[in-house]
Every structure is written in structure tokens, then in C-alpha cells.
Phi, psi and omega in degrees: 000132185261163157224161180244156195254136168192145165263137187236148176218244186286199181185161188247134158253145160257126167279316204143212186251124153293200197289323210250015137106016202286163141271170183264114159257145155249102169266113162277140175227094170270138180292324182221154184262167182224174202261118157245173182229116184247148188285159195249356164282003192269344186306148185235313174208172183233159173212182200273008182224319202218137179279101162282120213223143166286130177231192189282137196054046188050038212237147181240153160211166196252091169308120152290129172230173199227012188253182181260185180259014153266340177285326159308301176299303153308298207290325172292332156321324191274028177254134189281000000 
């Protein structure tokens, strides 16, 4: 499994769905940001503000990262 090292801060969970077809949003807010390390099979997309990632129980979530976006975007290219 390969992984990537980003700092990350807030971030939105998509839950699911209610009875009326809505999604269940959570929006995280945090003070300070922090370094994680991830899989990179867990990425669904990248856009130039939020990494969108598979989480547990079918649940998505919209990573904020902090790095720039041609630097993301190189490092996810060198990965075999």
C-alpha cells in the first residue's frame, strides 16, 4: 500500500443518505492544523482546496489540505 505525508485541517463527513434521499453532512472545524499520513488508494479526488477520501462504512470525507496543488498532484503522479 503506498501512502502520502499532508497537512490537513477542516474537513466535511458525508454520512449518507436520510429517509428523503438528503445527505447526513458533518462539518469539522478545527484550530490548528495537522500532519497526516494516508493511503493513497483511500483518494477518490483531489481538487485545488480538498482531497475527497473513502472512510469507513461508506462514508466520504472532504479533506481541507494545505499544501499547494501542483505539489500534490506531483507526488501523486511518482506513485507506481
Amino acid at each position: 500500500m503506498k501512502y502520502i505525508e499532508l497537512t490537513f485541517k477542516n474537513h466535511t463527513i458525508v454520512h449518507g443518505f436520510d429517509a428523503r434521499n438528503q445527505e447526513i453532512i458533518e462539518e469539522v472545524e478545527v484550530k490548528e492544523s495537522s500532519r497526516k499520513i494516508i493511503a493513497v488508494d483511500r483518494i477518490l479526488s483531489v481538487s485545488k482546496k480538498f482531497i475527497l477520501m473513502k472512510y469507513a462504512y461508506d462514508r466520504i470525507i472532504y479533506w481541507e489540505y494545505e499544501e499547494d496543488y501542483e505539489y500534490v498532484k506531483e507526488i501523486l503522479s511518482k506513485i507506481d
